[in-house]
C-alpha positions as CSV (number, residue, x, y, z in Angstrom):
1,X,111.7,114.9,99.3
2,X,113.2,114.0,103.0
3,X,113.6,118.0,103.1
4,X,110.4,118.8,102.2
5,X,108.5,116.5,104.4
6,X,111.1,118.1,107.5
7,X,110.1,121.2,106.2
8,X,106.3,120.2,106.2
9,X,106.7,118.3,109.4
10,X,108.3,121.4,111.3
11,X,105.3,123.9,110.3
12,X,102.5,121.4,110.9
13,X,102.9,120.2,113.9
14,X,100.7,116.8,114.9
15,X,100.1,116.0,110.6
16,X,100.8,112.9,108.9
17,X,103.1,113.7,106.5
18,X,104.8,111.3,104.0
19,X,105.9,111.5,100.2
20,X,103.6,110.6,97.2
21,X,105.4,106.8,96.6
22,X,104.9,104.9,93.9
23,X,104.1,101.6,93.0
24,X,104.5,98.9,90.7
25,X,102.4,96.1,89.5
26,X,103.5,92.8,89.9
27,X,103.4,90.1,87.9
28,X,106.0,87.6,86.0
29,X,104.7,84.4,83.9
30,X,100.5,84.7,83.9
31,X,98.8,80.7,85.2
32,X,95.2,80.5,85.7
33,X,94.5,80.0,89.1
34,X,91.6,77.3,88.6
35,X,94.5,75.4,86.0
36,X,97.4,75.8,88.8
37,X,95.4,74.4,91.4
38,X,94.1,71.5,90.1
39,X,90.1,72.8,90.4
40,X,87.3,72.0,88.1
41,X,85.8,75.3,86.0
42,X,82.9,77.4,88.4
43,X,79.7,77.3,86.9
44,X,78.9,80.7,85.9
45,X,77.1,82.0,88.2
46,X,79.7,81.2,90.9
47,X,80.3,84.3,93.1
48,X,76.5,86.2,92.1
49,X,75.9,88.8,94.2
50,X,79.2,89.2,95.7
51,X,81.4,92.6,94.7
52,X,84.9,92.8,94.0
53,X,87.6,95.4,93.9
54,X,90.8,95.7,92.0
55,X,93.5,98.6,92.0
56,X,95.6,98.2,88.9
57,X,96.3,99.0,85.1
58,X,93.3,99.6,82.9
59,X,91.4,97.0,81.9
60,X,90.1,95.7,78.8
61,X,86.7,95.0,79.0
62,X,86.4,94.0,75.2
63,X,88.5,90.6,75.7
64,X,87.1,87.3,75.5
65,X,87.6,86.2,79.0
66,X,85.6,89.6,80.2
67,X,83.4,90.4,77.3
68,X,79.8,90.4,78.9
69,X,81.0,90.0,82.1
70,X,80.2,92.4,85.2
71,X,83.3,94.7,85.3
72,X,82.7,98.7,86.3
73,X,85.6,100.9,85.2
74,X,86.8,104.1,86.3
75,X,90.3,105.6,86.5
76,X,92.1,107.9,88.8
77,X,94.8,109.4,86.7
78,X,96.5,112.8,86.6
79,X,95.1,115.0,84.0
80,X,97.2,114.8,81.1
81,X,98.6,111.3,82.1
82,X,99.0,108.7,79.6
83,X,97.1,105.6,81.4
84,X,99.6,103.0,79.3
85,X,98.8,99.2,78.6
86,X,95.9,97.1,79.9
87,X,98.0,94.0,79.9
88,X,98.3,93.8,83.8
89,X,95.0,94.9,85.1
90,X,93.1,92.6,82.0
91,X,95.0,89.3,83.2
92,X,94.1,90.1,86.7
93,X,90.3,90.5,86.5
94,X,90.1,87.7,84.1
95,X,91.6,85.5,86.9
96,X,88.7,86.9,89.3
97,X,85.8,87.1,86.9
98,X,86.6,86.0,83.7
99,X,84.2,83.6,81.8
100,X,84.3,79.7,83.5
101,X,85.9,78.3,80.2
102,X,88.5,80.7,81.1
103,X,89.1,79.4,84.4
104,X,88.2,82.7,86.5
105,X,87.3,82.0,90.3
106,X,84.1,84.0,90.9
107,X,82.7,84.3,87.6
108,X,79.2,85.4,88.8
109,X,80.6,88.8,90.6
110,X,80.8,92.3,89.9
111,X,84.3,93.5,89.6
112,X,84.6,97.1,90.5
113,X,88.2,98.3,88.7
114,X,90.1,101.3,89.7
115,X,93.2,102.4,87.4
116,X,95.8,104.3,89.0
117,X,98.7,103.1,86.7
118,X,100.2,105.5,83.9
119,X,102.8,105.6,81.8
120,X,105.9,107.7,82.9
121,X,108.6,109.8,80.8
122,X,111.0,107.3,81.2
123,X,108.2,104.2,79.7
124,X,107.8,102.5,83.2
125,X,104.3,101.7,84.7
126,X,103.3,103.5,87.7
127,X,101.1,104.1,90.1
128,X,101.2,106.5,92.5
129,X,99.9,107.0,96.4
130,X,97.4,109.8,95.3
131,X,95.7,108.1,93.0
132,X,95.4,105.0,95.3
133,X,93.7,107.1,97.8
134,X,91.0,108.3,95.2
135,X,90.3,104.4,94.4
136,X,90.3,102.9,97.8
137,X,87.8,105.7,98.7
138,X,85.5,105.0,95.8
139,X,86.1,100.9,96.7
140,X,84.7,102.0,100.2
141,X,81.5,103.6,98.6
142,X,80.7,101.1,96.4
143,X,80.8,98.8,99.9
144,X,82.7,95.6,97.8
145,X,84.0,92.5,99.9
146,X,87.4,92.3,99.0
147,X,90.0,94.4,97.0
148,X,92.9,93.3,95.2
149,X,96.4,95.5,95.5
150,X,98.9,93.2,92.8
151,X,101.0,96.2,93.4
152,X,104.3,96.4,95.4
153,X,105.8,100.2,96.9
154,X,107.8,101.4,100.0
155,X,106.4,101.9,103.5
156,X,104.1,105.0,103.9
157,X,102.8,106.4,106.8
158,X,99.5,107.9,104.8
159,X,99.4,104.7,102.8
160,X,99.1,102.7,106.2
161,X,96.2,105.4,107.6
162,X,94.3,104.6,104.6
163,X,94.6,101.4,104.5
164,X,93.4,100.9,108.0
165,X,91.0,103.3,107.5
166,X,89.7,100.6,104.6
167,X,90.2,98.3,106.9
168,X,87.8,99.7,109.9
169,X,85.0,99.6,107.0
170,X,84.8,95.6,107.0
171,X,86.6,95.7,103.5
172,X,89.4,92.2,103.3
173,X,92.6,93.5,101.9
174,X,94.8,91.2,99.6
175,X,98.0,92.8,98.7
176,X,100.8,91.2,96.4
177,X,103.9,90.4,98.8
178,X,106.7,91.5,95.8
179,X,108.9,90.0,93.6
180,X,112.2,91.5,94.7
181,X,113.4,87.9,95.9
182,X,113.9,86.4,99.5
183,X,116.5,89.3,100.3
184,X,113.9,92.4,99.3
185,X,112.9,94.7,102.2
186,X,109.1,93.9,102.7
187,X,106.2,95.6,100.3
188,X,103.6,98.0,101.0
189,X,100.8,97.5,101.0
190,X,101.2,93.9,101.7
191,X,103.3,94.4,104.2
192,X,100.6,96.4,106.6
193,X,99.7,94.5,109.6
194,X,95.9,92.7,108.9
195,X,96.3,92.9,104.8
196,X,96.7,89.7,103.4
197,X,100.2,89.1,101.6
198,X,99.7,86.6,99.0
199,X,102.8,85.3,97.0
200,X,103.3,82.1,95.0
201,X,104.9,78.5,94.8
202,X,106.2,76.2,92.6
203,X,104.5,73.0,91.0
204,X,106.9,71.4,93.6
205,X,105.1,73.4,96.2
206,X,108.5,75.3,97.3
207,X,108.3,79.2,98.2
208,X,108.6,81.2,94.5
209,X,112.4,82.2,94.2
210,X,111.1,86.1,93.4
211,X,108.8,86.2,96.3
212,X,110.2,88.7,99.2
């Protein structure tokens, strides 16, 4: 790959060039937000109007917490890729717009999901910069508020284009900030200045010993 983009970089002079990275989701043990912080249920039509994005896994629209709820689907996948399990991207959205007795935070908004995850050869779950692209550019269109990256990848020059390319169109940015632990190299896309790094603490209120 370094030769390739020397290659690239040495015929096309003046073009961003950078390798298609991947990502992966993050996530460890699963706590309701409204549960962790102490906050009462939202009525259900908390959040009406407003439009959400995700990047993630697939998600299933069938479970309890989502069933009925306003979640609009598409993926972004390879053809031929295997799109793997929903377990990521479903626990996700049902933290942003699951039903109130499930503790989600804006119950009343529309979640627009892109899925750019798939399963590789080896069994991992990835998601790749290509695909990322695709959603962030249908994200854009569909002119939601905020998008949620709980994803975690190397630095990309293209990735950080896009991104502030999102950016310039009013859309907030929240990126997960990684779980490699306090001596990790930072995460992309989190780690991109004006995108909003989230990570987590304890019940003790202490930094979370995975976050980078």
């Amino acid at each position: 790959v370094p030769g390739a983009r020397r290659e690239l970089a040495a015929r096309f002079p003046g073009a961003s060039i950078d390798a298609n990275h991947q990502f992966e989701t993050q996530a460890r043990k699963v706590m309701h937000a409204r549960g962790a912080m102490g906050w009462p249920l939202a009525p259900s039509s908390c959040g009406s109007g407003i439009k959400l994005g995700q990047i993630d896994s697939g998600v299933d629209t069938t479970h309890s917490a989502l069933n009925g709820q306003r979640v609009k689907f598409r993926s972004f996948h390879a053809k031929g890729a295997r799109p793997g399990p929903k377990i990521h991207g479903t626990a996700v959205a049902a933290m942003l717009v699951g039903k109130s007795k499930w503790g989600g935070l804006l119950p009343g908004a529309t979640l627009f999901v892109g899925n750019i995850f798939e399963k590789r050869s080896n069994g991992k779950l990835r998601g790749n910069l290509s695909a990322m692209i695709k959603a962030l550019d249908w994200l854009v269109k569909q002119r939601v508020t905020v998008v949620n990256l709980s994803m975690a990848g190397s630095k990309n020059s293209i990735l950080e284009f896009i991104i502030m390319k999102t950016l310039s169109q009013g859309m907030v940015v929240v990126a997960a900030a990684g779980n490699g632990g306090p001596k990790a190299k930072p995460a992309y896309p989190a780690a991109i200045p004006r995108v909003i790094a989230v990570t987590a603490i304890d019940r003790r209120l202490a930094a979370y010993r995975y976050a980078n």
